[in-house]
Backbone as JSON, one array per atom type, in Angstrom:
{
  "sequence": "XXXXXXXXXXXXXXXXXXXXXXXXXXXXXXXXXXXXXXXXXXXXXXXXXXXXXXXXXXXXXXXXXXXXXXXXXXXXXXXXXXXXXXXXXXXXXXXXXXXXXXXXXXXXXXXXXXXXXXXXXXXXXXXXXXXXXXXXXXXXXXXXXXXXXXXXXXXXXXXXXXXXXXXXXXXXXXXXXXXXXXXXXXXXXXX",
  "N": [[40.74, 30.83, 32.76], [38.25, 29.74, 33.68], [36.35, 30.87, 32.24], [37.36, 29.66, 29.64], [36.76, 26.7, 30.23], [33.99, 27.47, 30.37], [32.95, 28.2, 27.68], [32.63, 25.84, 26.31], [31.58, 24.29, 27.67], [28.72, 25.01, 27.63], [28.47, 24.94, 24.99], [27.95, 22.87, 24.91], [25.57, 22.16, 26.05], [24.1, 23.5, 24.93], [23.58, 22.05, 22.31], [22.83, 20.07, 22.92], [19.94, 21.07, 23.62], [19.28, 20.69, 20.9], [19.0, 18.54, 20.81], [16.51, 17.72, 21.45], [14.45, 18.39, 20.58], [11.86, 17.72, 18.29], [11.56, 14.89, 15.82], [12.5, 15.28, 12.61], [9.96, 15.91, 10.04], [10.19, 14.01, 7.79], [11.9, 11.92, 8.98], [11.51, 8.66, 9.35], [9.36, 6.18, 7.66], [7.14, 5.16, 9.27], [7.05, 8.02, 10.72], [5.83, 10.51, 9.76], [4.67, 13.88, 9.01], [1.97, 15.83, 7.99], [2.49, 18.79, 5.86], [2.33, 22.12, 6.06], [0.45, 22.61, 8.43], [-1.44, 25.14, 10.33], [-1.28, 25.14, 13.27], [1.47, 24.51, 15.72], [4.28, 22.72, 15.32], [3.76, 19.14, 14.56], [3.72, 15.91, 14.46], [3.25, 12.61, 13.04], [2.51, 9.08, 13.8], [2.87, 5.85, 12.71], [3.8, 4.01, 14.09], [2.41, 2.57, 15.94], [0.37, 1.24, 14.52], [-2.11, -1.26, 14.42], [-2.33, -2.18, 16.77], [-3.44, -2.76, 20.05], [-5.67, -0.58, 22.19], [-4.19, 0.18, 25.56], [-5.76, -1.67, 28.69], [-7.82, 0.08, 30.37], [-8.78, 2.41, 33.29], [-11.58, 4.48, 33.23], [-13.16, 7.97, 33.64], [-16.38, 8.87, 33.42], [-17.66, 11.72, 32.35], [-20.3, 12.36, 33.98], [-19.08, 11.06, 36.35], [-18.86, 8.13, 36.58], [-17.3, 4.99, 36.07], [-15.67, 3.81, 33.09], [-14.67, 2.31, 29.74], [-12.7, 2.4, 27.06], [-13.35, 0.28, 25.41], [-16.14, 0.09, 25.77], [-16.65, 1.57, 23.93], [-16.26, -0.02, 21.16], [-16.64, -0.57, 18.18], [-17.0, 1.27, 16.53], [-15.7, 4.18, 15.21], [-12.91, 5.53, 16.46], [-11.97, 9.32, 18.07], [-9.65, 9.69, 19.27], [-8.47, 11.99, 21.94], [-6.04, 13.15, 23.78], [-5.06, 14.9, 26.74], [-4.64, 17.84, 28.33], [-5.81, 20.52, 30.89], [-4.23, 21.85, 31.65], [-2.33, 22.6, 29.57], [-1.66, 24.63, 27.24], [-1.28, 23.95, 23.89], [-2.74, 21.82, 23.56], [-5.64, 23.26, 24.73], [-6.08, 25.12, 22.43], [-6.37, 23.54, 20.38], [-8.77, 22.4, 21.58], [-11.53, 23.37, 20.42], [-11.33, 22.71, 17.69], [-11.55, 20.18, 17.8], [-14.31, 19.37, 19.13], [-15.52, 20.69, 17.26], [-15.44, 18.74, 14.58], [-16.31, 16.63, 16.22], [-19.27, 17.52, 16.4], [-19.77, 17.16, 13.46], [-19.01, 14.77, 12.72], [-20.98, 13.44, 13.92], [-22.45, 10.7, 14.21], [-20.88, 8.65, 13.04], [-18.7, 8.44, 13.7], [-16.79, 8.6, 17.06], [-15.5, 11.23, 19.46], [-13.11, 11.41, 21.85], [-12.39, 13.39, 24.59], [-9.76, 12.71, 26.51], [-9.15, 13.38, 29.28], [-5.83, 14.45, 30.94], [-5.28, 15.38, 33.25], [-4.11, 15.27, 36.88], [-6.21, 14.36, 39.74], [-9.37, 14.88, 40.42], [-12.57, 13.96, 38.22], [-14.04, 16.41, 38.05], [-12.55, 18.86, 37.36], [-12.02, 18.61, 34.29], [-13.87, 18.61, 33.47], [-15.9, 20.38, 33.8], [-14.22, 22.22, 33.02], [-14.39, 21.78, 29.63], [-17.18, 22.48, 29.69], [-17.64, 25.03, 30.2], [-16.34, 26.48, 28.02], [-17.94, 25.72, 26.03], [-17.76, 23.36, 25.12], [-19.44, 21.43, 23.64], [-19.65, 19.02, 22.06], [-18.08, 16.68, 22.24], [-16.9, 13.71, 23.88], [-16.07, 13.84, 26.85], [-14.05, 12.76, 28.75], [-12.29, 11.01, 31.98], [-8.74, 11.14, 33.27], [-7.74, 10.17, 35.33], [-5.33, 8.89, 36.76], [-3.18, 8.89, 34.89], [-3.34, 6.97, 33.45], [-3.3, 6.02, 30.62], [-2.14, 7.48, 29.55], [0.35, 7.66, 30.18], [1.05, 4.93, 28.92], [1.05, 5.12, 26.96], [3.39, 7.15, 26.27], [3.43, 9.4, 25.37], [4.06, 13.33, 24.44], [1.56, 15.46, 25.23], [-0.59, 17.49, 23.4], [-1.58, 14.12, 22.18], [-3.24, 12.66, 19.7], [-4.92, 9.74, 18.97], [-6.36, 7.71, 16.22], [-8.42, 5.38, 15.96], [-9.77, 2.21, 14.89], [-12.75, 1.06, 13.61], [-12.47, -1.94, 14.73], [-11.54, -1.27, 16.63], [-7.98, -1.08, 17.03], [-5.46, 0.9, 16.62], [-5.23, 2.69, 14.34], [-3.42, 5.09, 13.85], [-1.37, 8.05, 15.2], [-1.33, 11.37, 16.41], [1.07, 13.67, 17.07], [1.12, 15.93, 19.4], [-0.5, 19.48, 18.46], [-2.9, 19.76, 16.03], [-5.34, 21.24, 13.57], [-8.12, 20.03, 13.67], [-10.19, 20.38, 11.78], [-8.53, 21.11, 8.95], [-7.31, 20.29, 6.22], [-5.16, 18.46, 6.49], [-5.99, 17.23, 8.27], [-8.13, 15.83, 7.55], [-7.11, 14.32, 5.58], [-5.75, 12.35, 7.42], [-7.87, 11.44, 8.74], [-9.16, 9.91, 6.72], [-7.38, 7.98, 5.79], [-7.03, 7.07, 8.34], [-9.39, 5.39, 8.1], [-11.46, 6.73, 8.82], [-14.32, 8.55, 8.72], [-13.93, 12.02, 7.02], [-15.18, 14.85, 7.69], [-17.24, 16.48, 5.93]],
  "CA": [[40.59, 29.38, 32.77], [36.76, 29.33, 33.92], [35.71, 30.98, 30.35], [37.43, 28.43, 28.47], [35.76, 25.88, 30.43], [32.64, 27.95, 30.09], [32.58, 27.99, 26.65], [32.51, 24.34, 25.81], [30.04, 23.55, 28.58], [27.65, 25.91, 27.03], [28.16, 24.52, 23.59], [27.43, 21.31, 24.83], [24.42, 22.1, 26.84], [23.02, 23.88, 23.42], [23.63, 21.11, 21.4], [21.33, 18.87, 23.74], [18.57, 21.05, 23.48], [19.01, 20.49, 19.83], [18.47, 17.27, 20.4], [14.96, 17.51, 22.18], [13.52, 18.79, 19.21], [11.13, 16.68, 17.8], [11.92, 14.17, 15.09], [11.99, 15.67, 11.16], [8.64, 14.45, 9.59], [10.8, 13.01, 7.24], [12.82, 11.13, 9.84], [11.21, 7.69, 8.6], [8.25, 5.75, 6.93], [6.8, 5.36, 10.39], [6.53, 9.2, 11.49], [5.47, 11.4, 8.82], [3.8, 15.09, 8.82], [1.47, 16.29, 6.44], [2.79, 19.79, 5.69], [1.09, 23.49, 5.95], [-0.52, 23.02, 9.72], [-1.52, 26.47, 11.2], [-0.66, 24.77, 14.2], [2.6, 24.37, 15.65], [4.86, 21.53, 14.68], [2.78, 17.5, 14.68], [4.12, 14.25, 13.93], [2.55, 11.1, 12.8], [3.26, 8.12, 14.27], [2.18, 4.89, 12.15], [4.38, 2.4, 14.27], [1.65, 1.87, 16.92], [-1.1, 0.7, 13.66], [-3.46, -2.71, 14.78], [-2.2, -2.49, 18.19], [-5.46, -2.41, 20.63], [-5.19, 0.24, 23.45], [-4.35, -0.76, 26.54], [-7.42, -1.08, 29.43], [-7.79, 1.61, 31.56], [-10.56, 2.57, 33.94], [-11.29, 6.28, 33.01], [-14.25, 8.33, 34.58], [-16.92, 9.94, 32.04], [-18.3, 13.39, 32.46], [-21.41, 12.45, 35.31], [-18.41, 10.19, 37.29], [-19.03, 7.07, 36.57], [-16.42, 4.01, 34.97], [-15.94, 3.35, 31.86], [-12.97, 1.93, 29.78], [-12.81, 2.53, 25.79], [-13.81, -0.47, 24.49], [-17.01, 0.29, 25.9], [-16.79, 2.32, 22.15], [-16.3, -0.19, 20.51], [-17.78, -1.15, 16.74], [-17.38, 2.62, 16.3], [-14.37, 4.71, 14.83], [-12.83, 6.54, 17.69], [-10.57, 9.88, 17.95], [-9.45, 9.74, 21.49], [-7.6, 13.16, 22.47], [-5.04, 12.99, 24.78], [-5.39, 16.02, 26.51], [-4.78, 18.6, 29.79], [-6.23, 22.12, 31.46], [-2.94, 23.2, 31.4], [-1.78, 22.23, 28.21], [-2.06, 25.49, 25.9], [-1.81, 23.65, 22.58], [-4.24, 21.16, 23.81], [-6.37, 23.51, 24.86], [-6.14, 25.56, 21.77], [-6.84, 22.7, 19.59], [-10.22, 21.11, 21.37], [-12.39, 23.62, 19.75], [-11.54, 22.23, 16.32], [-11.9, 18.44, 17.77], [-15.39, 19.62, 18.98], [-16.44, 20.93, 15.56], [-14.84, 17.31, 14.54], [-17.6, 16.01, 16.81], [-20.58, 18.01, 15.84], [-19.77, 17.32, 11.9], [-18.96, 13.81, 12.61], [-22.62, 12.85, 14.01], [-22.88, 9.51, 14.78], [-19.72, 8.27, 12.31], [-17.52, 7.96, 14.8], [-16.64, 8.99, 18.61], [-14.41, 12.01, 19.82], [-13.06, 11.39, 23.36], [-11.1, 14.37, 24.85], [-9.51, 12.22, 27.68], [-8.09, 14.52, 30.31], [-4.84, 13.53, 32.04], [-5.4, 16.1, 34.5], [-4.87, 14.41, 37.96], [-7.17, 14.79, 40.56], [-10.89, 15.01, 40.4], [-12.9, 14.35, 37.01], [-15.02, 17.45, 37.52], [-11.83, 19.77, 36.97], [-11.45, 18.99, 33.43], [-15.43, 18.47, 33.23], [-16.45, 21.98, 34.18], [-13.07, 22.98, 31.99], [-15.0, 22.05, 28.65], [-18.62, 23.33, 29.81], [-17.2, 26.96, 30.64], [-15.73, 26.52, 26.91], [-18.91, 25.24, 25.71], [-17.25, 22.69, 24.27], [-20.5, 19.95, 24.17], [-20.1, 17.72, 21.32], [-16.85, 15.98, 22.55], [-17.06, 12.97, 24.64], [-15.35, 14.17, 27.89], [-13.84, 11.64, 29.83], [-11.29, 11.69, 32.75], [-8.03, 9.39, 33.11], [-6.82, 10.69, 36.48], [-4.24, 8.18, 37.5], [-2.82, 8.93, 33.74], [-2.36, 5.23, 33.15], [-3.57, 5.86, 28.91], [-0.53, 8.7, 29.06], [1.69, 6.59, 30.48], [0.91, 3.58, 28.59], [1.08, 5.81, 25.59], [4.42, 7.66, 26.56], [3.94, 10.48, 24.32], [3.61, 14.84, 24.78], [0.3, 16.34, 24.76], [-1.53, 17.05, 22.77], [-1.51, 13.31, 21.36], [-5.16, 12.08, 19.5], [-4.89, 8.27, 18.39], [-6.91, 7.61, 15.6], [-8.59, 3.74, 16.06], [-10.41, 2.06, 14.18], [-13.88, 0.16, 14.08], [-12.25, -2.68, 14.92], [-10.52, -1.2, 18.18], [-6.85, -1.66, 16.98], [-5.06, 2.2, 16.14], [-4.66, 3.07, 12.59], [-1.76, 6.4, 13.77], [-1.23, 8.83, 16.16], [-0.54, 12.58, 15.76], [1.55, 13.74, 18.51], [1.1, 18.07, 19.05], [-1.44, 20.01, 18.11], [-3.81, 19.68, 14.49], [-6.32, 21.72, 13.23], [-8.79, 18.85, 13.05], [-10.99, 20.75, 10.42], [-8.49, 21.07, 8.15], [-7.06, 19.61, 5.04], [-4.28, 17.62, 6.82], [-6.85, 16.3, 9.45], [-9.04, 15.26, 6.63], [-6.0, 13.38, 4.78], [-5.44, 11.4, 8.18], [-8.99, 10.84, 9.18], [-9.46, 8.74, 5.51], [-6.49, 7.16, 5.62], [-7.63, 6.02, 9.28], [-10.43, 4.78, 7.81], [-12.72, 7.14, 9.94], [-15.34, 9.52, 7.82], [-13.66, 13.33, 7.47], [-15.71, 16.15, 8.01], [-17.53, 17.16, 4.47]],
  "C": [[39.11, 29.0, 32.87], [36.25, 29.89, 32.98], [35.89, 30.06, 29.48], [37.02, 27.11, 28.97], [34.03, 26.16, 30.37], [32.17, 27.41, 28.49], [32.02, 26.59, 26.44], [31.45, 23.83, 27.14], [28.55, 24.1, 28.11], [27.08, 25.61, 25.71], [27.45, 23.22, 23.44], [25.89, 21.31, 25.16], [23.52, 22.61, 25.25], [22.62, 22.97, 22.19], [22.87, 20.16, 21.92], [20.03, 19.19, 23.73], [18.16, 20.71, 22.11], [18.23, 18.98, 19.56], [16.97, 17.17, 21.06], [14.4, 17.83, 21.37], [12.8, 17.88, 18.62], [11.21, 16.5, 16.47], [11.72, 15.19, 13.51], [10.64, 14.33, 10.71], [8.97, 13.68, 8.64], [11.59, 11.78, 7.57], [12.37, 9.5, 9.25], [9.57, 7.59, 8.18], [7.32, 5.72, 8.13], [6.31, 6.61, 10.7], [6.57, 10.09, 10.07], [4.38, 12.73, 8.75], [3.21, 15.54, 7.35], [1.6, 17.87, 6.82], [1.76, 20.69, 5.98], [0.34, 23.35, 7.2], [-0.36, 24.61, 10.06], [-0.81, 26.25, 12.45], [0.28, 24.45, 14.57], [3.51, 22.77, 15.38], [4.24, 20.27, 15.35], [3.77, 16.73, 14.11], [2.84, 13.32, 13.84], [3.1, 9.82, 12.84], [2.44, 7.16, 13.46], [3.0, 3.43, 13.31], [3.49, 1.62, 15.41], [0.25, 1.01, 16.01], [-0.86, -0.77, 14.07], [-2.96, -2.93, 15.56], [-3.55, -2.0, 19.43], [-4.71, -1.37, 21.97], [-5.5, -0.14, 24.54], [-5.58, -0.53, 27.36], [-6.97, -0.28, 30.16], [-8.97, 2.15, 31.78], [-10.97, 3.68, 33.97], [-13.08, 6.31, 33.72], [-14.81, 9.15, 33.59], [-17.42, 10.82, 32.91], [-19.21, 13.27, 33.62], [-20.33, 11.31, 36.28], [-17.99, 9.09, 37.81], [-17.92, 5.94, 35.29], [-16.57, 3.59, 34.3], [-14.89, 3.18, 31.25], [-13.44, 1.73, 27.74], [-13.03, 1.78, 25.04], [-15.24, -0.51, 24.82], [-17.6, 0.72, 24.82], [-16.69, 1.6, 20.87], [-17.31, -0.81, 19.04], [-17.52, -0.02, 16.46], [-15.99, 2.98, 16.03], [-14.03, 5.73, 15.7], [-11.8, 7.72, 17.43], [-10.29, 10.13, 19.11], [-8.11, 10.69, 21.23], [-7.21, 13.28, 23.68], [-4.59, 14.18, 25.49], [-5.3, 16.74, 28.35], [-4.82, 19.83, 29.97], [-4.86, 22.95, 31.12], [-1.92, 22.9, 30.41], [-1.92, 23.63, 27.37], [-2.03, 24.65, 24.39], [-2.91, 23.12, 23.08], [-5.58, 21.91, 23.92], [-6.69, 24.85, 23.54], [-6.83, 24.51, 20.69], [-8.1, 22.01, 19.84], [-11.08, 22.14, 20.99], [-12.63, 22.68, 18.11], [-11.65, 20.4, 16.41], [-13.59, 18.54, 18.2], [-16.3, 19.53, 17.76], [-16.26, 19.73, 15.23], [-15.85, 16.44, 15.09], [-18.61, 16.04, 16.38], [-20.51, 17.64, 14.27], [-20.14, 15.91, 11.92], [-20.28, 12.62, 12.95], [-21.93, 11.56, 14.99], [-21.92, 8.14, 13.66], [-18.84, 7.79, 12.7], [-17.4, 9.05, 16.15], [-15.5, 9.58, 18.65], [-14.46, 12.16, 21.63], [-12.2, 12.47, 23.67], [-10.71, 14.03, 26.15], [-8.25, 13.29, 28.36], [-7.13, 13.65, 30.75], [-4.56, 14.73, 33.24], [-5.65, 15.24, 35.5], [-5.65, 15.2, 39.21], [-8.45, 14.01, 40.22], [-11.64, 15.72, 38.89], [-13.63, 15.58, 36.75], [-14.11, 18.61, 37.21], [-12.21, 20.04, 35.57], [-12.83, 18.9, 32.57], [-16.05, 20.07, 32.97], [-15.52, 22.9, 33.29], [-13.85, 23.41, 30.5], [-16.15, 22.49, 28.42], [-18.45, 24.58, 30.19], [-16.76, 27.14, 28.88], [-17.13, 26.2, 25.75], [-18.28, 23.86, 23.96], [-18.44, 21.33, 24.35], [-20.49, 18.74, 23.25], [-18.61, 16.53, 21.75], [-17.05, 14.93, 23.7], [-16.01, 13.15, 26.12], [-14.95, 13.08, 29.18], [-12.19, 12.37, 30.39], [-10.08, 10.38, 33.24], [-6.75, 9.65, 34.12], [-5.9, 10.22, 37.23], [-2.72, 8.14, 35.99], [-2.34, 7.55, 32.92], [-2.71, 5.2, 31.32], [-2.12, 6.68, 28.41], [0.71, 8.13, 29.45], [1.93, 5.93, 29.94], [1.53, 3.83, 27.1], [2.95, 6.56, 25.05], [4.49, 8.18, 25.54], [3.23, 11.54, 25.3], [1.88, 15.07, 24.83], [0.1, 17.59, 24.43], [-1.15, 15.7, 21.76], [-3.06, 12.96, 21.01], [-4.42, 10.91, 18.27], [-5.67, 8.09, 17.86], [-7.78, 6.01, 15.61], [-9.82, 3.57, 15.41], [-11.74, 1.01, 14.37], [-13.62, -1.14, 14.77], [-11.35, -2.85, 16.61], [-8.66, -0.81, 18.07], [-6.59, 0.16, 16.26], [-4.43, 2.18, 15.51], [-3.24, 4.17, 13.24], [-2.38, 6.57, 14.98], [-0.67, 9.82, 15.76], [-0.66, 12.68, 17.28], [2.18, 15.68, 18.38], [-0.43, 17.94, 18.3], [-1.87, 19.71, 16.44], [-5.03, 20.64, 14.98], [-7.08, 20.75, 12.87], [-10.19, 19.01, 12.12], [-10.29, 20.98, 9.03], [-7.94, 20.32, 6.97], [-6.54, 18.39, 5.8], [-4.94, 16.83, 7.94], [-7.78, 15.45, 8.34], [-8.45, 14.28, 5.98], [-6.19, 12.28, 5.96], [-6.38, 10.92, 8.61], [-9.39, 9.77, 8.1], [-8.59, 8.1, 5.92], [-6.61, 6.25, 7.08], [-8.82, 5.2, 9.34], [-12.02, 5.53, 8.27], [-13.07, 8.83, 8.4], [-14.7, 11.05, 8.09], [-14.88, 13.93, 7.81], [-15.98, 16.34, 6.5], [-18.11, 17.98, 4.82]]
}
């Protein structure tokens, strides 16, 4: 009797993780993947485009407050991002390079949601020598909250402040499919 209630509790429970799976990139016009990442499965979210991000009082790299429109006029890629994240932390080399290519084109934030104390996730990317990335810290997580997506998420926004997409998981942000979404956000790829 407790097998054949086994069974069917088991089937059910498997069929729920099915459902945690994250959306087909075909699922609608809204969330769409651009094929072939190295990296493990991304989405693209379009349903948050010319919505402004909310405020939030984040802490830059020497400790001091600062809140992202402080950036603005400028094309931002704000990376959504934590120490103990493995994709995340697999992926901020190639938002780095993303930095260093990008000059003075537009701004790459790699906002920690590590809580605590900003020098954790400070001292994280200078052991990594990760230096061209704008390192800020958003230790009460009120941008990840506000945002209510996984990390690695990086919101694409545009000169104007207001966010063209959102890819939600890891990107290679040197290659092709980062280059597709950086035009189409209006923000200068990487040549």
């Amino acid at each position: 009797m407790a097998a054949a209630l086994l069974l069917p509790l088991t089937m059910l429970t498997l069929g729920g993780c099915d459902k945690q799976k994250p959306q087909s990139p075909q699922a609608s016009s809204a969330d769409a993947a651009v094929p072939n990442s190295s990296f493990p499965t991304y989405r693209v979210d379009r349903s948050h485009a010319g919505q402004a991000l909310p405020e939030a009082e984040l802490t830059d790299a020497s400790g001091n407050m600062v809140r992202i429109a402080s950036l603005d006029g400028k094309p931002i890629v704000l990376n959504l991002w934590a120490t103990w994240c493995a994709p995340c932390v697999a992926e901020l080399p190639t938002l780095d390079n993303l930095a260093r290519e990008g000059g003075s084109q537009f701004t790459v934030v790699a906002l920690s949601q590590d809580l605590g104390d900003y020098n954790v996730p400070t001292a994280f990317l200078r052991q990594r020598n990760l230096t061209h990335l704008v390192g800020w810290h958003d230790g009460g997580n009120i941008l990840g909250i506000a945002m209510g997506q996984a990390l690695p998420t990086t919101i694409l926004v545009g000169a104007d402040g207001r966010e063209k997409l959102r890819v939600i998981g890891p990107l290679d942000w040197n290659g092709a499919e980062a280059s597709f979404l950086l035009r189409e956000a209006g923000i200068s790829p990487v040549t």
